[in-house]
Backbone as a ProteinNet text record, in pm:
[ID]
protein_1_A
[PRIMARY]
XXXXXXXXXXXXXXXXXXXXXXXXXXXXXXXXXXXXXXXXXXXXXXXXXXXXXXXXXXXXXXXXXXXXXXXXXXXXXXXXXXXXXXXXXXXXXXXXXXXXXXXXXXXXXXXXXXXXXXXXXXXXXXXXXXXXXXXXXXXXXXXXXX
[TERTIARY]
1293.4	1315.7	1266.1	1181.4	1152.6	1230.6	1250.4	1315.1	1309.1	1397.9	1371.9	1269.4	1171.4	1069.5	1115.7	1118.3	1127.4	1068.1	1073.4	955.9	1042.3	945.9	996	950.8	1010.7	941.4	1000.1	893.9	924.3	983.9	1074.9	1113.7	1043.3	971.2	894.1	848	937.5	925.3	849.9	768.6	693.2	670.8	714.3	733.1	768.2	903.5	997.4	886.3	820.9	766	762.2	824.8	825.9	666.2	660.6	528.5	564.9	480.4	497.8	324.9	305	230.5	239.8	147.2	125.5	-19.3	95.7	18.8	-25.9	-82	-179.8	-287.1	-437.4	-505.2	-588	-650.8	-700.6	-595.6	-557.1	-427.1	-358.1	-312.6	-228.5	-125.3	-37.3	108.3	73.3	128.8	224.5	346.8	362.3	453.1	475.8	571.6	532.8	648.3	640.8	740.1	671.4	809.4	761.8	663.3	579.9	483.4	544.4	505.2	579.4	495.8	563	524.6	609.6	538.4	561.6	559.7	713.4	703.9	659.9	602.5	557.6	591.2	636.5	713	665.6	762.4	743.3	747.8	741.4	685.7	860.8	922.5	1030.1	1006.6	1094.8	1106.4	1015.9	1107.6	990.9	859	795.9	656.8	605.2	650.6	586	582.8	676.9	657.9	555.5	553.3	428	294.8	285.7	141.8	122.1	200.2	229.3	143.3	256	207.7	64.2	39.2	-93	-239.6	-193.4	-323.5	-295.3	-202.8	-157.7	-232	-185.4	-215.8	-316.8	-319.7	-382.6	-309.5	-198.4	-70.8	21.5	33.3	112.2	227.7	403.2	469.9	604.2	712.5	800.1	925.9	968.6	1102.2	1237.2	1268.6	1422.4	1555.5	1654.6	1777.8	1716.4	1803.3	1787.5	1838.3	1813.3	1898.2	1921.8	1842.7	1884.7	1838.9	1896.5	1898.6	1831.8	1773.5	1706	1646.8	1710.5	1658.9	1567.3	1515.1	1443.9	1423.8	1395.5	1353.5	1264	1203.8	1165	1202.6	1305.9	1356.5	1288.1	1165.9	1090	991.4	979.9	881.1	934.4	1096.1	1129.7	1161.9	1074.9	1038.5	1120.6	1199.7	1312.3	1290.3	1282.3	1233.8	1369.5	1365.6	1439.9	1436.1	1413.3	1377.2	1426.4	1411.7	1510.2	1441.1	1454.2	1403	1471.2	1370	1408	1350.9	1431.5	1416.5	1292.8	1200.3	1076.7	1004.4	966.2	914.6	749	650.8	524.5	477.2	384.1	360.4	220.9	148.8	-3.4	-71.9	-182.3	-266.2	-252.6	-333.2	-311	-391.9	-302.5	-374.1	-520.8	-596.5	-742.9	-762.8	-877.6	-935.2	-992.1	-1054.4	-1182.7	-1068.4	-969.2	-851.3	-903.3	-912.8	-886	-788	-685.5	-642.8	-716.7	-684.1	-773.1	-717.1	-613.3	-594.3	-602.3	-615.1	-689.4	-559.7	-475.2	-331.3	-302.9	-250.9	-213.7	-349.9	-366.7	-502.1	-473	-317.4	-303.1	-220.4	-223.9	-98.8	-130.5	88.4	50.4	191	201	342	351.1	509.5	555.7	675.5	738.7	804.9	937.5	1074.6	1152.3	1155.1	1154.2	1145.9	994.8	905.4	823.6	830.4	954.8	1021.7	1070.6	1095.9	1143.8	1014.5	931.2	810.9	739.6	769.3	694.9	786.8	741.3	818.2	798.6	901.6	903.5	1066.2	1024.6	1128.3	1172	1264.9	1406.8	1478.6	1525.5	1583.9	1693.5	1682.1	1778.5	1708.8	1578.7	1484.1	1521.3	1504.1	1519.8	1642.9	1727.1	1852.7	1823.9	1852.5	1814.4	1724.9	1593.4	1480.2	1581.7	1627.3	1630.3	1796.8	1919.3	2055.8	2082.4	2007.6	2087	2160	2238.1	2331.3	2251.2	2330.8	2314	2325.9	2245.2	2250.7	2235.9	2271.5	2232	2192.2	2086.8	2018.5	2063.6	2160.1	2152	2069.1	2026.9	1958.2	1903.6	1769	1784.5	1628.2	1556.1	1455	1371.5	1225.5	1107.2	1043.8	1010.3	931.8	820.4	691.5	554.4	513.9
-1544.1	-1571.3	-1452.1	-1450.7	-1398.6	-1353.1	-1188.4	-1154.7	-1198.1	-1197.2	-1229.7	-1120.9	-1227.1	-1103.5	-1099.3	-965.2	-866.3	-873.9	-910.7	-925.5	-940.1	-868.2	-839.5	-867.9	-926.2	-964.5	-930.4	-966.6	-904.3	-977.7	-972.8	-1061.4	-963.4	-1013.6	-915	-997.5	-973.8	-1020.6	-933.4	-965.1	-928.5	-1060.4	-961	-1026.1	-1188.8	-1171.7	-1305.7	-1395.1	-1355.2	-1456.6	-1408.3	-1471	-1428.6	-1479.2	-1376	-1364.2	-1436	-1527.4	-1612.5	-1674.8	-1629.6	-1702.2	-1818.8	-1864	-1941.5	-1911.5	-1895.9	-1820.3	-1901.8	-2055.7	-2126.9	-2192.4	-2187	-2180	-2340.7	-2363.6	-2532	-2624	-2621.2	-2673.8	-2705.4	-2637.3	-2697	-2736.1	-2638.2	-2693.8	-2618.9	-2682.4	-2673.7	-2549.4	-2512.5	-2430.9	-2302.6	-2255	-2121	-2033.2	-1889.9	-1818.3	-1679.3	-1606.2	-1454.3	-1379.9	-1292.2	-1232.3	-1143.5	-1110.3	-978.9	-1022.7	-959.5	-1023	-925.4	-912.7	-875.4	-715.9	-648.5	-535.9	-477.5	-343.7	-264.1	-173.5	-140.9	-21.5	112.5	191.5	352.5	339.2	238	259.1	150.2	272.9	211.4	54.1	7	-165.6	-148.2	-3.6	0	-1.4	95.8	128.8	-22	-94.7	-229.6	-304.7	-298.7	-390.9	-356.5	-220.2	-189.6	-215.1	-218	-230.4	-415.8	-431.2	-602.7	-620.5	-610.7	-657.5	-621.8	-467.8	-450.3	-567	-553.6	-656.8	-800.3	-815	-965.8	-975.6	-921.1	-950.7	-826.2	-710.2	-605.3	-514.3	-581.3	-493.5	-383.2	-275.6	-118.3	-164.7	-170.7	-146.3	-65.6	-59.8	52.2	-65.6	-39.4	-80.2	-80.8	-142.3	-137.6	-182.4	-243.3	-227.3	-400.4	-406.1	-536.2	-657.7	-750.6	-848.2	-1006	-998.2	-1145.7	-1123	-1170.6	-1198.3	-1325.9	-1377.4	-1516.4	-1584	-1636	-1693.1	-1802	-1795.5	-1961	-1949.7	-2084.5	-2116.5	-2220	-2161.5	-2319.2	-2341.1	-2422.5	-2447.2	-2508.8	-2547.9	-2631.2	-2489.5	-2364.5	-2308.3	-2146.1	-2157.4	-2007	-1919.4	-1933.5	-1935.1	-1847.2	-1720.2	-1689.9	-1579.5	-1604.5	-1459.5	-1435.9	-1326.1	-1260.6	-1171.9	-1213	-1156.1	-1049.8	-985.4	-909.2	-894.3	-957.2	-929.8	-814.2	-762.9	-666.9	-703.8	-642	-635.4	-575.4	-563.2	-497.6	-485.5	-372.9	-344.4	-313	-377.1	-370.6	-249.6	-186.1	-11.8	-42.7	-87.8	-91.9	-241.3	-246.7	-403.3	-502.4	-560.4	-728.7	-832.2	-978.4	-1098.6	-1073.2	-1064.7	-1117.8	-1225.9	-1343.5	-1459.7	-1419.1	-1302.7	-1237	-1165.1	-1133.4	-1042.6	-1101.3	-1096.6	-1138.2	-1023.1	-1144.8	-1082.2	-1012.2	-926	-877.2	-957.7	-1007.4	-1079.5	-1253.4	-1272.5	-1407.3	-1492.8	-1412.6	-1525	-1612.4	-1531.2	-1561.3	-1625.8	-1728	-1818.5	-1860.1	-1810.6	-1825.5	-1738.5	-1687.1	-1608.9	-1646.6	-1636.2	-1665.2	-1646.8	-1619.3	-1566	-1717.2	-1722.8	-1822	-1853.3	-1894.4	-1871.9	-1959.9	-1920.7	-2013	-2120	-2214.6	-2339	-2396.5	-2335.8	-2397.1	-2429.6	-2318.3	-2333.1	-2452.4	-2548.5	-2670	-2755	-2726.1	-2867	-2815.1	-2721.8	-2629.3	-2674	-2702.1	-2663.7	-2510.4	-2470.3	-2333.9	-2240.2	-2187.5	-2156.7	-1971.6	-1930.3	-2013.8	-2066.4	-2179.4	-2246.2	-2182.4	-2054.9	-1983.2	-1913.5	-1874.9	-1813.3	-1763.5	-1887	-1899.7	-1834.7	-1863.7	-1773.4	-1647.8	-1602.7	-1420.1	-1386.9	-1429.2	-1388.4	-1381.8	-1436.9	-1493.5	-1450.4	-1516.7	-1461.7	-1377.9	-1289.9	-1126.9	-1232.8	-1127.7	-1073.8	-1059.5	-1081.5	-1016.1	-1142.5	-1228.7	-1325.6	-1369.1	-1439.6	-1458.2	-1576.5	-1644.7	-1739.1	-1795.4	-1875.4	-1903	-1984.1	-1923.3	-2001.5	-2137.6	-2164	-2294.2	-2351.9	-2490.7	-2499.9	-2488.5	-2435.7	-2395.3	-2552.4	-2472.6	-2589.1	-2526.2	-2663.8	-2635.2	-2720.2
-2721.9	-2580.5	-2498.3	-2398.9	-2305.3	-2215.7	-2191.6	-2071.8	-1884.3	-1853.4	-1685.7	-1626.1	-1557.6	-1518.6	-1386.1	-1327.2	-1217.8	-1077.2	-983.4	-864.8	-744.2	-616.6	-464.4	-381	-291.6	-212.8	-45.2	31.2	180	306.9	318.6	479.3	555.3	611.1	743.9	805.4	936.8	1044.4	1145.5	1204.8	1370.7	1481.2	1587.7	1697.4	1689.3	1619.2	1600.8	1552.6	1435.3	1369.8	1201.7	1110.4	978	886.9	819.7	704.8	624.3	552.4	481.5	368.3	265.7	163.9	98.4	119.8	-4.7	-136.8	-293.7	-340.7	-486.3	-404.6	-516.9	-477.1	-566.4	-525.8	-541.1	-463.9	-453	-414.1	-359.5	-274.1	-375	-523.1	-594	-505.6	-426.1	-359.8	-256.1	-145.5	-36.8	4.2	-90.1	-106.3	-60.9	89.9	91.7	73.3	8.8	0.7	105.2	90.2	97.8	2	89.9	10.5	-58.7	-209.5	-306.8	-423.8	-564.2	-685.9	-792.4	-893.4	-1006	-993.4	-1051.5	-1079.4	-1219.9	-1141.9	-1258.2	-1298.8	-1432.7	-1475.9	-1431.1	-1428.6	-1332.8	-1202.8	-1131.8	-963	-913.1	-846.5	-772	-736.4	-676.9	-585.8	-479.6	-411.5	-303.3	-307	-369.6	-402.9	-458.7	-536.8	-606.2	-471.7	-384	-259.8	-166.8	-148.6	-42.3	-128.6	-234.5	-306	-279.6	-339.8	-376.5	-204.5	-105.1	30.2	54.2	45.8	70.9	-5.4	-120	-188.9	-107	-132.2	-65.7	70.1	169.8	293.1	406.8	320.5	367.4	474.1	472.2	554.8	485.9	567.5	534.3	660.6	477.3	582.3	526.8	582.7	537.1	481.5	363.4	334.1	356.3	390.4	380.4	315.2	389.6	259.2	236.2	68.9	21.5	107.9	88.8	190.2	113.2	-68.3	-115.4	-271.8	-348.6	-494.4	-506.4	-533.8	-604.3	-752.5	-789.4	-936.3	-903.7	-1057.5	-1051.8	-1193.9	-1270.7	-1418.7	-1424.2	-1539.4	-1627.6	-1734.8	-1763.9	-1882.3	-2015.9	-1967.9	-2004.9	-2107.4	-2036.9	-2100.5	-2146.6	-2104.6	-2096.8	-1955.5	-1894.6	-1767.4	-1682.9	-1630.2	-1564	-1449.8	-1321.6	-1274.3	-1149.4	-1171.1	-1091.3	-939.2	-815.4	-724.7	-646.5	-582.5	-523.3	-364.5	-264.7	-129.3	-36.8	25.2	112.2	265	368.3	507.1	461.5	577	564.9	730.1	767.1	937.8	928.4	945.5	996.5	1005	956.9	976.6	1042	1003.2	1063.9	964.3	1056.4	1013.5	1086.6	1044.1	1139.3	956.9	1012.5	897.4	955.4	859.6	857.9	778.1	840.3	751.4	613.4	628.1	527.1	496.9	463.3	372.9	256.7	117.6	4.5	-115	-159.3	-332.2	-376.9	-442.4	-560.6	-677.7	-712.4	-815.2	-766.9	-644.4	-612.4	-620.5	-598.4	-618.1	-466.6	-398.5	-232.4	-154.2	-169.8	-72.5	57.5	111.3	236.1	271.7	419.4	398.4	651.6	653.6	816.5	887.4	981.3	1077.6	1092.8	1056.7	1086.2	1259.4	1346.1	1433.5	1322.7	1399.6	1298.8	1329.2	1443	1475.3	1405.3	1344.7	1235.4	1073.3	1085.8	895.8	905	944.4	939.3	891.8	969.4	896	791.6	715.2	564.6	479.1	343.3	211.3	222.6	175.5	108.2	10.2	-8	-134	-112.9	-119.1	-139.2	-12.9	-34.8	121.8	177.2	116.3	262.3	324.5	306.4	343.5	499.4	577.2	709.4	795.6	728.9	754.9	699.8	653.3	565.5	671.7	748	811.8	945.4	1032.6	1161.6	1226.9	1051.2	1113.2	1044.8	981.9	864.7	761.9	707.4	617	541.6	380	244.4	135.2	87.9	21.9	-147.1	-197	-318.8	-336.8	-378	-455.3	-579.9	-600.8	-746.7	-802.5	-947.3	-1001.4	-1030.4	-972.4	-987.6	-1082.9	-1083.3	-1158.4	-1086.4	-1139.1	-1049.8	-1014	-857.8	-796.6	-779.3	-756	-692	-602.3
[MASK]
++++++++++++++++++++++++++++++++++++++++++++++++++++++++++++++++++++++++++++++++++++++++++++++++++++++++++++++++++++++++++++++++++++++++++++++++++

C-alpha cells in the first residue's frame, strides 16, 4: 500500500476575486481547484507552495497561516492525497495567456469573483467559503472526482 501523498495549495485571493486552475489537459474535465501540487522532500510547505504557484501560473507570492485540511481517494487504485491549503497574498505578476507549465499540468488557470463559483465544478466544495468567509476547515475524506 502506498503512502498518502503530500500537496498545497493556495487560496489567493486579489481584488475579491479567487485563483483558481484547472489542471487537465484536452478538456479531460471541467474541474477547477486551487493552484498547488506535490511536495518535495527538504523544501518547507511554504517554499513547495511558492514554487508550485510560480510554475503554475508565473505568480510570486507570500504565505500565510493554513486555513483547510482536505482528503481525497481512489479506492479503486490506492490512490490517497493529502492537502494542506494556505491563505496566500499576491507579491508580483499578472495571469498571462502565453504563461506555460513546465510540467504541462495546469492548461488553465483564472480569477474567479465568488458569485461565479456557483456555475464551475470545482473541488473541494468548501472552497468558496474558506476563500470569501475565513476560518479554519477540514475536508473529510472523500472519492476522487474528474
Amino acid at each position: 500500500m502506498r503512502p498518502p501523498r503530500l500537496a498545497v495549495r493556495a487560496v489567493l485571493i486579489h481584488q475579491d476575486r479567487l485563483l483558481l486552475v484547472n489542471a487537465y489537459s484536452g478538456n479531460q474535465s471541467d474541474l477547477w481547484c486551487a493552484p498547488g501540487g506535490g511536495v518535495e522532500r527538504g523544501s518547507s510547505l511554504p517554499d513547495n507552495l511558492k514554487r508550485e504557484i510560480f510554475e503554475e501560473t508565473g505568480l510570486r507570492i507570500d504565505v500565510g497561516a493554513p486555513c483547510l485540511v482536505n482528503e481525497f481517494h481512489n479506492p479503486d487504485d490506492g490512490f490517497h492525497q493529502v492537502e494542506v491549503f494556505f491563505r496566500c497574498q499576491l507579491v508580483s505578476g499578472a495571469l498571462s495567456d502565453d504563461w506555460k507549465d513546465p510540467e504541462r499540468v495546469v492548461t488553465e488557470r483564472r480569477w474567479f469573483a465568488a458569485p461565479d463559483l456557483a456555475d464551475i465544478r470545482l473541488k473541494p466544495d468548501s472552497l468558496p467559503d474558506i476563500a470569501f468567509k475565513g476560518g479554519i476547515y477540514y475536508d473529510p475524506l472523500e472519492r476522487i472526482v474528474r
